[in-house]
C-alpha positions as CSV (number, residue, x, y, z in Angstrom):
1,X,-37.1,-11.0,4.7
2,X,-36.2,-10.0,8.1
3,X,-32.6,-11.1,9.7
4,X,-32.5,-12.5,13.3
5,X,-30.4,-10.9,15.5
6,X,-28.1,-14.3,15.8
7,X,-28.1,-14.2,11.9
8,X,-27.5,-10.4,12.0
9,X,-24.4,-10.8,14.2
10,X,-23.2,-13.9,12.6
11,X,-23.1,-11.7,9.0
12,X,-21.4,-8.8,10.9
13,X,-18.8,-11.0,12.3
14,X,-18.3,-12.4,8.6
15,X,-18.0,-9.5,7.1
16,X,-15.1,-8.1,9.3
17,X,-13.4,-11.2,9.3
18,X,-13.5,-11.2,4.9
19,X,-11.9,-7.5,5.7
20,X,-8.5,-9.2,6.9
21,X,-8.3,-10.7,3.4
22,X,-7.8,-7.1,2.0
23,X,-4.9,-6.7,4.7
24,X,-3.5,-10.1,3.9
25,X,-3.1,-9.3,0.1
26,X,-1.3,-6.1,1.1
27,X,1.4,-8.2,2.8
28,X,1.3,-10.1,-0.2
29,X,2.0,-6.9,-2.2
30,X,4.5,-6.1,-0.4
31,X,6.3,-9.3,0.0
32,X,6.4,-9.4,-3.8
33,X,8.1,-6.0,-4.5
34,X,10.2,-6.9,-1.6
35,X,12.1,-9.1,-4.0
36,X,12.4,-7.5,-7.4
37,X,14.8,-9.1,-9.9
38,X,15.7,-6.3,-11.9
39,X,15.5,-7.9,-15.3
40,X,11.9,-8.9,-15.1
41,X,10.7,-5.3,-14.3
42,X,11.0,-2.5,-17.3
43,X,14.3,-0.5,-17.8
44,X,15.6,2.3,-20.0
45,X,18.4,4.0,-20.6
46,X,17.9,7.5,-21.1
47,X,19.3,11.0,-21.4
48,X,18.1,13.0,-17.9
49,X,16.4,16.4,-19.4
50,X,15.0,17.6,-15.9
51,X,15.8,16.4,-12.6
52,X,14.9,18.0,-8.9
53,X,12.2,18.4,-6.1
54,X,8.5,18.6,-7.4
55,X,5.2,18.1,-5.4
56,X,3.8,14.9,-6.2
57,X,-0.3,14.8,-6.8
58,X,-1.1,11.3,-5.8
59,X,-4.7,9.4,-7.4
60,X,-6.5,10.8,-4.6
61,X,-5.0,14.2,-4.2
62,X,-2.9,13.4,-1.6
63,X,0.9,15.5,-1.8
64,X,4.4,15.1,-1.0
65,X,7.4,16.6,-2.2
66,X,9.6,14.2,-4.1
67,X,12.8,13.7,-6.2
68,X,11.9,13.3,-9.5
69,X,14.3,12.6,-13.0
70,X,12.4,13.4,-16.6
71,X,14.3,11.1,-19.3
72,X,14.2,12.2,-22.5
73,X,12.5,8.5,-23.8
74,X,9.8,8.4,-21.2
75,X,6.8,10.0,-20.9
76,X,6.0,10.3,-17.2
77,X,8.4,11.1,-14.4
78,X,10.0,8.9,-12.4
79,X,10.6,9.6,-8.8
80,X,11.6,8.9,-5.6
81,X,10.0,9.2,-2.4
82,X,11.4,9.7,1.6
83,X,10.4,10.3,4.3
84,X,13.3,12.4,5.3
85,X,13.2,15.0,2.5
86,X,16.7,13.8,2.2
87,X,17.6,13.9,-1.6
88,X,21.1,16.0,-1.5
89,X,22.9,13.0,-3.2
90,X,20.5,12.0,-5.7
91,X,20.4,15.8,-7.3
92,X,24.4,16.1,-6.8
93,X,24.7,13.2,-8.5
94,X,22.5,12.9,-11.3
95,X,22.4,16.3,-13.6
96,X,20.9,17.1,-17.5
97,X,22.5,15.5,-19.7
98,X,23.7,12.4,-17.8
99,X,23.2,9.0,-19.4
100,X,21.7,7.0,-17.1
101,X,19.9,3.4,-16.5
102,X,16.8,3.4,-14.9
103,X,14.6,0.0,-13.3
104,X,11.3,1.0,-12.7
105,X,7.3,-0.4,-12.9
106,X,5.5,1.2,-15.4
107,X,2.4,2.6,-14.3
108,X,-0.9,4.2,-16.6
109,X,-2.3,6.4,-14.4
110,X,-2.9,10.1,-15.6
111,X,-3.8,11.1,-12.2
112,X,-0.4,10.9,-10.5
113,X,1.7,13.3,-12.2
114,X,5.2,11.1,-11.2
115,X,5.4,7.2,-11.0
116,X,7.5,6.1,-7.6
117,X,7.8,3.0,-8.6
118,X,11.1,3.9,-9.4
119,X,13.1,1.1,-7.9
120,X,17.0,1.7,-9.3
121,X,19.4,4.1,-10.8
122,X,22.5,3.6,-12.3
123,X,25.3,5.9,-14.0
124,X,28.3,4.7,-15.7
125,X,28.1,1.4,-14.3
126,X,27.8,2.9,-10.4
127,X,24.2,2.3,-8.5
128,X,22.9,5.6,-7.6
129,X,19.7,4.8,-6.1
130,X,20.0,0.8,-4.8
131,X,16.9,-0.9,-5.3
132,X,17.1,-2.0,-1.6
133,X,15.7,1.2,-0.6
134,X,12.2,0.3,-2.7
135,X,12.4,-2.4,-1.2
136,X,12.7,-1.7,2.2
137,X,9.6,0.7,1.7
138,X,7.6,-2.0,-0.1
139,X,8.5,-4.2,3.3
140,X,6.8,-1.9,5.3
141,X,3.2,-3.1,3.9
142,X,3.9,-6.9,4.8
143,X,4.2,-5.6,9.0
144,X,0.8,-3.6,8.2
145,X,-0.7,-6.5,6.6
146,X,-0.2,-9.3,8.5
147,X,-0.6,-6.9,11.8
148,X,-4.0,-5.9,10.8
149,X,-4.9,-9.0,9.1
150,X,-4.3,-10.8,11.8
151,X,-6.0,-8.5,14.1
152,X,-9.3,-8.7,12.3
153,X,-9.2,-12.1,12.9
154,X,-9.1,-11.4,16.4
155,X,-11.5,-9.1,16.5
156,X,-13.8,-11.2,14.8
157,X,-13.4,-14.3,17.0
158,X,-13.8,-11.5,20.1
159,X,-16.8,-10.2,18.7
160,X,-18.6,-13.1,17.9
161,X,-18.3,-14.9,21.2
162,X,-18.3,-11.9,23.5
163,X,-21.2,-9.9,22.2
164,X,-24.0,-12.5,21.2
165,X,-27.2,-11.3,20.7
166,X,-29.4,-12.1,23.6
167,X,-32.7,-13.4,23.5
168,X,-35.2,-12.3,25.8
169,X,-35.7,-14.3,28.9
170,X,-38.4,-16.5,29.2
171,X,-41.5,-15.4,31.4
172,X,-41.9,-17.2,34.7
173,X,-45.2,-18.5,35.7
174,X,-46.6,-16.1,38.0
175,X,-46.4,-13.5,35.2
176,X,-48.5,-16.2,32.4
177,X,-50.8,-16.2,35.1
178,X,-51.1,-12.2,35.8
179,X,-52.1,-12.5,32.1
180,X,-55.0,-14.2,32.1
């Protein structure tokens, strides 16, 4: 079964418009780990046996040096990410052998080697790491949702009624008659 071209350009138009849907659920994302309440996401508190700067392997290969704490009653690193390579506080004040509390989202994936979901630190009772800053970054992916969500829409309202398919114009008599 062969598509016209109107039915050709309608499902092209369709299909970049459902795109916007993938853009609108990351602003959803990240309007829901813009808001975290701290005792409904998993939290230990653990002796710190390593803690520093490691390269981070991502799921698909992607790295990025990170702040990272290894407690001695969880398996996978937690870490911290920014953009600044700024982690001079974090290392001066978190060393082996600190108790400390940590908030983060448990993840299961082998292939990333440290979980950044790692959303607040605490020692003796003080906040080292505020969970505002996981926030703030989690924030970031409502702005490129809704932009580019709504920008599909756009596009797709551009696209449909400024590039329809034309049909061939109709012969005028003299060439029927050239014909026959």
């Amino acid at each position: 079964m062969k598509l016209s071209e109107k039915n050709k350009h309608i499902l092209k138009t369709l299909l970049v418009l459902s795109s916007s849907s993938i853009y609108f659920f990351l602003a959803y994302i990240g309007y829901e780990n813009s808001h975290i309440n701290l005792n409904q996401i998993d939290s230990e508190i653990g002796i710190v046996d390593e803690v520093g700067i490691t390269q981070r392997i991502g799921t698909k290969g992607e790295r990025s040096k990170v702040f990272f704490i290894q407690l001695d009653n969880i398996e996978k690193k937690l870490g911290v990410y920014r953009k600044s390579k700024n982690y001079s506080e974090l290392i001066n004040n978190i060393k082996p052998e600190d108790e400390i509390k940590v908030y983060y989202k448990a993840k299961s994936n082998k292939r990333e080697n440290v979980n950044l979901d790692l959303v607040q630190i605490e020692k003796n009772g003080k906040i080292i790491l505020p969970k505002n800053e996981f926030e703030n970054k989690q924030s970031f992916l409502i702005y490129i949702g809704l932009f580019f969500g709504i920008g599909t829409i756009i596009f797709s309202y551009l696209y449909y009624f400024n590039s329809q398919p034309r049909q061939a114009p109709e012969r005028n008599q003299f060439e029927k008659l050239n014909e026959s």
